[in-house]
Kinemage of the C-alpha trace (Angstrom):
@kinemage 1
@onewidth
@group {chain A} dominant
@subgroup {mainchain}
@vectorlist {calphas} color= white
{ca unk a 1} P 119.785 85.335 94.605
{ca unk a 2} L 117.091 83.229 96.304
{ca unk a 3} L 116.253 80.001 96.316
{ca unk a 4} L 112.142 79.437 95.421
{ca unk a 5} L 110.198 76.591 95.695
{ca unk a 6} L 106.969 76.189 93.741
{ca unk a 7} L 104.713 73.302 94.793
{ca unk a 8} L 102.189 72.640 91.838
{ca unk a 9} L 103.845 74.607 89.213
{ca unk a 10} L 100.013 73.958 87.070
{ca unk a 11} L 98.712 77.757 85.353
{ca unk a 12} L 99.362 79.908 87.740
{ca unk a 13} L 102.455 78.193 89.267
{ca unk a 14} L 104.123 78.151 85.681
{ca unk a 15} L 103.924 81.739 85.635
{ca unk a 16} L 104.923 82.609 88.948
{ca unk a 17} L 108.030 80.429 88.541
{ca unk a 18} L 108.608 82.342 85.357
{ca unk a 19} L 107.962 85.555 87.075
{ca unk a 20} L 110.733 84.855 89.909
{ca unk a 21} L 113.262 83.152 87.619
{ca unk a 22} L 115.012 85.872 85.961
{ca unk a 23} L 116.575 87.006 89.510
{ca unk a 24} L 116.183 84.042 91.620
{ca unk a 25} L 116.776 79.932 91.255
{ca unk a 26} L 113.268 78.416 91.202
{ca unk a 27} L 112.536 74.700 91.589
{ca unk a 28} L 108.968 74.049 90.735
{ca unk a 29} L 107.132 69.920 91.208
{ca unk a 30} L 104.816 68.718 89.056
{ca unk a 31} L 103.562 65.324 88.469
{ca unk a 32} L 103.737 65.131 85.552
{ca unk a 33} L 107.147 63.471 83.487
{ca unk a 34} L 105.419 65.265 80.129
{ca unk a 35} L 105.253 69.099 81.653
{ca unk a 36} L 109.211 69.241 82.465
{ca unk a 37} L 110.238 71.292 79.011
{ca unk a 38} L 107.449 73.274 79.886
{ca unk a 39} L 109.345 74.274 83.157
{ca unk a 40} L 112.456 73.859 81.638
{ca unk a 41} L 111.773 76.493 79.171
{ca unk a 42} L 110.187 79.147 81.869
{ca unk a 43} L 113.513 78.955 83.376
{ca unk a 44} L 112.486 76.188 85.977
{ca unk a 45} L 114.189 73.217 87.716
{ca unk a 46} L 111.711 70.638 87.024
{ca unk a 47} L 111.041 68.494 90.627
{ca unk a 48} L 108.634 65.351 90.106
{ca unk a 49} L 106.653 64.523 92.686
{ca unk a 50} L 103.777 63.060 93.726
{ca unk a 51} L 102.525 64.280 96.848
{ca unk a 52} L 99.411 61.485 96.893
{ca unk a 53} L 102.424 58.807 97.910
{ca unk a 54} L 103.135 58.414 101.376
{ca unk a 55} L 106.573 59.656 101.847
{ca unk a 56} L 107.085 61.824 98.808
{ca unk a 57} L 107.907 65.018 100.340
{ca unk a 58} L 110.954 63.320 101.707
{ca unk a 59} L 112.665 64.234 98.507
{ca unk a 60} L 112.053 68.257 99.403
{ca unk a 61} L 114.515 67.667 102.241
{ca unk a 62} L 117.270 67.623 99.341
{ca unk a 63} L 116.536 71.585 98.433
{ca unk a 64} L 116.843 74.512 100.663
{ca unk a 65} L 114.263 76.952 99.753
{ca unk a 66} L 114.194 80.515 100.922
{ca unk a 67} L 110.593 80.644 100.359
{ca unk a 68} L 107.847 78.199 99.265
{ca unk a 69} L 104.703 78.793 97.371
{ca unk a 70} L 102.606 76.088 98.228
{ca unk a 71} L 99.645 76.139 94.986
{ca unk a 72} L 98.932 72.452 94.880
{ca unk a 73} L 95.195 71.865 96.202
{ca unk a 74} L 94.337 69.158 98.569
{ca unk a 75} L 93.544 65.766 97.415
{ca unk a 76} L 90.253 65.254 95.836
{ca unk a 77} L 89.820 69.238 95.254
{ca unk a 78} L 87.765 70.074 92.272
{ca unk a 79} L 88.102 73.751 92.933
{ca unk a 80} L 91.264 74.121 91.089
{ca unk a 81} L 92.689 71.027 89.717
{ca unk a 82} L 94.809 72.243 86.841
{ca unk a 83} L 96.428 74.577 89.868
{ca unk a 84} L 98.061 70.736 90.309
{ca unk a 85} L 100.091 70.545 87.468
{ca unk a 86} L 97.876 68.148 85.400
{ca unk a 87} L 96.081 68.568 81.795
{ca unk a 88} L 92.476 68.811 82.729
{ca unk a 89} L 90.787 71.323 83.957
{ca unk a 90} L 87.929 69.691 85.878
{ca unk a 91} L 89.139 66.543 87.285
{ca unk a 92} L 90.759 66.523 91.171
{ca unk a 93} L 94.016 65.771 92.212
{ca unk a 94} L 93.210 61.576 92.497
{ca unk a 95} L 89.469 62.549 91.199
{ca unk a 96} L 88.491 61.066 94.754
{ca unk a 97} L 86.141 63.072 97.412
{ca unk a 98} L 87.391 65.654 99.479
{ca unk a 99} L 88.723 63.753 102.834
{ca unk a 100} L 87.617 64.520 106.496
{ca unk a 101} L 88.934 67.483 108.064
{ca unk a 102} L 91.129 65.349 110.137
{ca unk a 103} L 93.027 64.182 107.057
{ca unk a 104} L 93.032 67.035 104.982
{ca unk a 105} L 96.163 69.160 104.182
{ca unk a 106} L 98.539 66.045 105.391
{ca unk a 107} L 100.381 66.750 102.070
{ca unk a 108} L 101.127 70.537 103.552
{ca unk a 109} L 102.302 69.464 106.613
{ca unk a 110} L 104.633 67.114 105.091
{ca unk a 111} L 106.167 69.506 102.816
{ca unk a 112} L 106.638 72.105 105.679
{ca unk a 113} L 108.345 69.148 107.848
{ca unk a 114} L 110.023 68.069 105.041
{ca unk a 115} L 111.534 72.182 104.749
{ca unk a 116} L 111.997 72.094 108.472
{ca unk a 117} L 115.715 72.504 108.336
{ca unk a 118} L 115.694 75.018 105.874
{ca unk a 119} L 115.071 78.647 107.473
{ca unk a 120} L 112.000 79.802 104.987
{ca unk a 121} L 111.662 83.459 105.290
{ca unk a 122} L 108.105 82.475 104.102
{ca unk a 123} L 105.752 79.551 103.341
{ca unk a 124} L 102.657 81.155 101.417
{ca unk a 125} L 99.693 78.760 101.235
{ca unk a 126} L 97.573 79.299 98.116
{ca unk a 127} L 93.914 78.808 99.844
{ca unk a 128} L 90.549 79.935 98.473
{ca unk a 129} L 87.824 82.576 99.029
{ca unk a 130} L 85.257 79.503 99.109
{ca unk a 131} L 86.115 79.488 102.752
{ca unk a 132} L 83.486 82.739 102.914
{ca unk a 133} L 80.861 80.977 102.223
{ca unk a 134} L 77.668 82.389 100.934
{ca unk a 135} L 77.865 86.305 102.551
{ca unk a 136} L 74.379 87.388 100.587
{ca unk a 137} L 76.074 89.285 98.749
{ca unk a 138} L 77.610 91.162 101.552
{ca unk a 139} L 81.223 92.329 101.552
{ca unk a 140} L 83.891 90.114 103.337
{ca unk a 141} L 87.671 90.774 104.065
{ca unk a 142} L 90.017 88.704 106.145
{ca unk a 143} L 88.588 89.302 109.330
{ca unk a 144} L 85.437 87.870 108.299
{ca unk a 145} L 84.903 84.613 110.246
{ca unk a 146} L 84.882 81.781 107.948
{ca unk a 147} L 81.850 79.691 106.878
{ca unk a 148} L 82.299 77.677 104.332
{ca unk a 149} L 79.562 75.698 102.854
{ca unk a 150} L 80.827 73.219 100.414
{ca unk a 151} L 83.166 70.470 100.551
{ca unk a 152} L 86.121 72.386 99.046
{ca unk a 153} L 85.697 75.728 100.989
{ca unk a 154} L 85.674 73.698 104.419
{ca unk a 155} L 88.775 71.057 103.261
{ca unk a 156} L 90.259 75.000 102.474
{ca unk a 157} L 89.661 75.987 105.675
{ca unk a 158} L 91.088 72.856 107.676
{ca unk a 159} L 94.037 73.341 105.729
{ca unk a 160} L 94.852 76.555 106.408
{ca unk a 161} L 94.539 75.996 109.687
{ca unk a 162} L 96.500 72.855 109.770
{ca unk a 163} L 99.643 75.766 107.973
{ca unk a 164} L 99.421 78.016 110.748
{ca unk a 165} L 99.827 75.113 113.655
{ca unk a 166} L 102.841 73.453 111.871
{ca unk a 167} L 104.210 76.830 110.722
{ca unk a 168} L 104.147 78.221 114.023
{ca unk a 169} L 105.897 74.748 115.613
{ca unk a 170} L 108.344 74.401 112.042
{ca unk a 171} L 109.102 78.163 112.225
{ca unk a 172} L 108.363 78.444 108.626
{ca unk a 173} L 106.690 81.502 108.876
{ca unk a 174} L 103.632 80.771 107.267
{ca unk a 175} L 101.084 83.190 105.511
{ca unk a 176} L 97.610 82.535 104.017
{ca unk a 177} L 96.486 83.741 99.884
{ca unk a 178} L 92.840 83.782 99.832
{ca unk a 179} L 92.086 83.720 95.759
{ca unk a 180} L 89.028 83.995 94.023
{ca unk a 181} L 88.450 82.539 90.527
{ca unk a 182} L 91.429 83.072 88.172
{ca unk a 183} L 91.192 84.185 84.624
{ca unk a 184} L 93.877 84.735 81.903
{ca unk a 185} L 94.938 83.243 78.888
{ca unk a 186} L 93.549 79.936 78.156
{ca unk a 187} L 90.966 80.728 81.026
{ca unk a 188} L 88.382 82.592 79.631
{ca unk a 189} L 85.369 80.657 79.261
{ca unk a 190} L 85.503 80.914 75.794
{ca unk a 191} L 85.693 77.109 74.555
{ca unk a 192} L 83.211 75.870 76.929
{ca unk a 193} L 80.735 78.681 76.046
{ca unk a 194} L 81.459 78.045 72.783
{ca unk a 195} L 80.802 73.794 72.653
{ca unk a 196} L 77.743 74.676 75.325
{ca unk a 197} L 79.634 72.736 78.484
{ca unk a 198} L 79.033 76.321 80.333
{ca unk a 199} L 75.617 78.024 80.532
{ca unk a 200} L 74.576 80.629 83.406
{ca unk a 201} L 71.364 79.958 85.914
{ca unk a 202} L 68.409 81.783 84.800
{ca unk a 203} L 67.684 84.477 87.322
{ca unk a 204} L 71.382 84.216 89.033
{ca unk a 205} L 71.927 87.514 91.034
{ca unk a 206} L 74.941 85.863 92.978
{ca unk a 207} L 77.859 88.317 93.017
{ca unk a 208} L 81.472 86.833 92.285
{ca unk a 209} L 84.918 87.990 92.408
{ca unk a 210} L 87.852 87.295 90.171
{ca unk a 211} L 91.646 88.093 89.505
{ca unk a 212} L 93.875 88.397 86.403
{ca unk a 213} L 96.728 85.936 86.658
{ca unk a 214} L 99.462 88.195 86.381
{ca unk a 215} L 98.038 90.371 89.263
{ca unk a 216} L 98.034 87.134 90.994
{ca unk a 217} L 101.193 86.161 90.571
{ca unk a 218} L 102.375 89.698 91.507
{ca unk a 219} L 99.695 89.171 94.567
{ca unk a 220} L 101.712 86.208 95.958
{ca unk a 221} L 105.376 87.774 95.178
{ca unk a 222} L 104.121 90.785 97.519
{ca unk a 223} L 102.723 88.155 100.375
{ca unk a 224} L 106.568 86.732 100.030
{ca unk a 225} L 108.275 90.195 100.329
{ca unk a 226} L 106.054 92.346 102.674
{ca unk a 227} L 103.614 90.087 104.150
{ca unk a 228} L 103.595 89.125 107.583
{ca unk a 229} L 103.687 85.854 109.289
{ca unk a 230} L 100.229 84.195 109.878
{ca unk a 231} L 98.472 86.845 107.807
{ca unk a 232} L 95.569 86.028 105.606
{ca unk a 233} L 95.851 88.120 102.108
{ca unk a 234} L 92.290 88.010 99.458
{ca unk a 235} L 93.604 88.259 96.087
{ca unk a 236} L 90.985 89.481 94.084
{ca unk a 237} L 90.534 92.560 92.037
{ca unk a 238} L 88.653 95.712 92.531
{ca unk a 239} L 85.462 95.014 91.282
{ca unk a 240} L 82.858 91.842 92.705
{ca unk a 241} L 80.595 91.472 89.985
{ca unk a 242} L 76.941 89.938 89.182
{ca unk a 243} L 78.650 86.407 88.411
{ca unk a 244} L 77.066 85.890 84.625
{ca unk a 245} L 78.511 89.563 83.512
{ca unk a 246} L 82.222 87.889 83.097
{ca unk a 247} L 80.742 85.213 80.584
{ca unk a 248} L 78.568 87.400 78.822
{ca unk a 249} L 81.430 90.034 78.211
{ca unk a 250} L 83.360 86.741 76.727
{ca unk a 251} L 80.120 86.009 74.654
{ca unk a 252} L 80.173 88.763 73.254
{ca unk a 253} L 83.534 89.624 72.289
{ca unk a 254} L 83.535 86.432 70.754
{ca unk a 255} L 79.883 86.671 68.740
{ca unk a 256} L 78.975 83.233 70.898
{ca unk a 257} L 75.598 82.600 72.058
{ca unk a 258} L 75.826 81.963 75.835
{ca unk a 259} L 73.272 79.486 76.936
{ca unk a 260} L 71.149 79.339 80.224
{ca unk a 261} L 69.337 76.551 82.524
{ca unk a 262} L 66.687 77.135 84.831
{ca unk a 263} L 67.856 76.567 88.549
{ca unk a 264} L 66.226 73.410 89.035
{ca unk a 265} L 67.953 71.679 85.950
{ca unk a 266} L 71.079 73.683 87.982
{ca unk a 267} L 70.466 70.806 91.084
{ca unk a 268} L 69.678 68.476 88.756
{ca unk a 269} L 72.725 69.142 86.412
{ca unk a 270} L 75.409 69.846 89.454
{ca unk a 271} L 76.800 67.926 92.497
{ca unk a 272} L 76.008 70.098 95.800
{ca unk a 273} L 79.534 71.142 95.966
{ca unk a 274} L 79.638 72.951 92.511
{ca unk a 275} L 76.548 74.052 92.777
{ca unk a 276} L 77.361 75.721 96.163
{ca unk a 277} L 80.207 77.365 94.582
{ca unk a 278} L 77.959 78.634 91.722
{ca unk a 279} L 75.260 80.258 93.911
{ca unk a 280} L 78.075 81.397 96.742
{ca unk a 281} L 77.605 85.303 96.709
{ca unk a 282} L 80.075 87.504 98.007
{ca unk a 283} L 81.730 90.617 97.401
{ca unk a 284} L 85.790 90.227 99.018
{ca unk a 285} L 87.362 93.255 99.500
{ca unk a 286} L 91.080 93.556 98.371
{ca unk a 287} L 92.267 96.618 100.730
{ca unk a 288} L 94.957 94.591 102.113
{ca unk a 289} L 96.213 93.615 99.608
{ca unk a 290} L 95.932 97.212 97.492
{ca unk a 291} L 97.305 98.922 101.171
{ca unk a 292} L 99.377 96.532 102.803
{ca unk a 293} L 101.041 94.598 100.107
{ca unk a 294} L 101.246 98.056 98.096
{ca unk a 295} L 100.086 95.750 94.917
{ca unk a 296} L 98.557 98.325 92.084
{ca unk a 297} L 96.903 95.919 89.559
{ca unk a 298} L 97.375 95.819 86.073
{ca unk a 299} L 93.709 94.443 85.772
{ca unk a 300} L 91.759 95.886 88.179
{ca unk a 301} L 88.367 94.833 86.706
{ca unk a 302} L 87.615 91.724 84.448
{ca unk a 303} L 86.326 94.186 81.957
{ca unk a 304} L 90.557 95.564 81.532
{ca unk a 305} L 91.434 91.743 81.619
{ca unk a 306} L 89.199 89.448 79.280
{ca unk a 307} L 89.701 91.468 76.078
{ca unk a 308} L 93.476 91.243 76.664
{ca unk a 309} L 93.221 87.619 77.574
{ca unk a 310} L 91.371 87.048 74.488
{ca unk a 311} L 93.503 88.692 72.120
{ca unk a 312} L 96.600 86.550 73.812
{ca unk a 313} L 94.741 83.639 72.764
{ca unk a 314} L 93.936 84.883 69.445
{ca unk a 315} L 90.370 84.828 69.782
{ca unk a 316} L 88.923 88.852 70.668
């Protein structure tokens, strides 16, 4: 039985701790006093901690972890807050701006010090394919030099990097998870198309990739268990789509109008760092992770995954 350590147990964490507990001992953090029956109940050791408070990740030193999963997102990371543990959806970790590069992923490197004494047999860093940057539309894979273009993608980017130095000194064998936008249960786009909060950009032809949070959470299992140190994985699934397809499929299933806005009401409506993320077009490829990792996904396309994660929440 292993010892696993889930920093940020928020929607994906959750289930990944669930996913690992029936064979292993999982400790997952959280910041949150309310959330620890919800770990409780997956079969998790609830850990609070705030990793915004100088010093916190002191209290790691305590565990000894075979492997960590490290999903928390750096401070002042819109990109995916609720990946932090909290209730909302849309607010950052301290709702703050993304720091300089110099500053950000301090909370990493803290928790890997803070594991130094414990021989990881992995540290997998949960990172973001924002750190592409607008490809055109072209495909990109892992050895696709980085350019990212918005706030988030580049405070991604320093913080990967920032892993690999103090993996390589810690000897925490550290490895990279590229994910695109996640989708599941209770993320479907269905409530905010529903109340009008999302609408698509008239004439969009960006091209977008997503992933079914199961195959994610499988995804990350196989970066523990076969990946190899200082390896970048993309977790996505097989098929990069025209970005507005995914929302109208939910609009439809559900009988819900979908609403649009013209692009300039887009830079009006948007600060430059969602909006790069909204017109960001890139197709990822997922070879490595079908032919390395050996991970055959239950959802390869969103079109398999949104009417099952609409029936799970009752509403297909």
């Amino acid at each position: 039985m292993a010892e696993v350590l889930v920093v940020g147990c928020g929607y994906t964490g959750l289930r990944l701790g669930r996913r690992l507990a029936a064979e292993n001992r999982v400790i997952g953090t959280t910041r949150y006093p309310a959330r620890r029956a919800e770990l409780e109940a997956a079969g998790i050791e609830p850990l609070l901690l705030d990793l915004t408070r100088p010093g916190a990740a002191r209290a790691l030193g305590r565990t000894s972890p075979d492997v960590c999963f490290y999903l928390a997102p750096p401070v002042g990371d819109t990109e995916r807050a609720a990946e932090s543990g909290g209730p909302g959806k849309s607010t950052g970790a301290d709702g703050g701006p993304v720091r300089d590069e110099a500053d950000t992923g301090a909370e990493v490197e803290a928790v890997m010090r803070a594991l130094g004494r414990a021989p990881l047999e992995a540290f997998v860093y949960a990172s973001s394919t924002s750190v592409y940057g607008d490809a055109g539309g072209d495909t990109v894979d892992e050895s696709t030099l980085p350019r990212p273009d918005s706030p988030a993608g580049r405070a991604r980017l320093a913080t990967e990097r920032r892993v690999l130095r103090a993996g390589w000194t810690l000897d925490s064998r550290p490895r990279i998870a590229r994910i695109s936008g996640i989708y599941g249960p209770g993320r479907t786009l269905r409530e905010q198309i529903g109340s009008g909060r999302y609408r698509v950009i008239e004439g969009d032809a960006t091209w977008a990739n997503r992933i079914h949070v199961d195959d994610l959470v499988e995804g990350l299992v196989a970066i523990w268990r076969r990946g190899e140190n200082g390896r970048v994985y993309d977790l996505v699934d097989d098929e990069p789509h025209p970005s507005a397809d995914f929302a109208r499929l939910v609009a439809r299933l559900c009988g819900l109008e979908l609403l649009t806005l013209s692009l300039q009401e887009a830079r009006a409506t948007y600060g430059p760092d969602r909006l790069a993320r909204k017109l960001g077009s890139r197709r990822v490829s997922n070879r490595r992770l079908r032919e390395e990792l050996g991970v055959e996904l239950r959802y390869p396309s969103y079109r398999d995954g949104v009417p099952t994660a609409l029936e799970a929440e009752g509403a297909a």
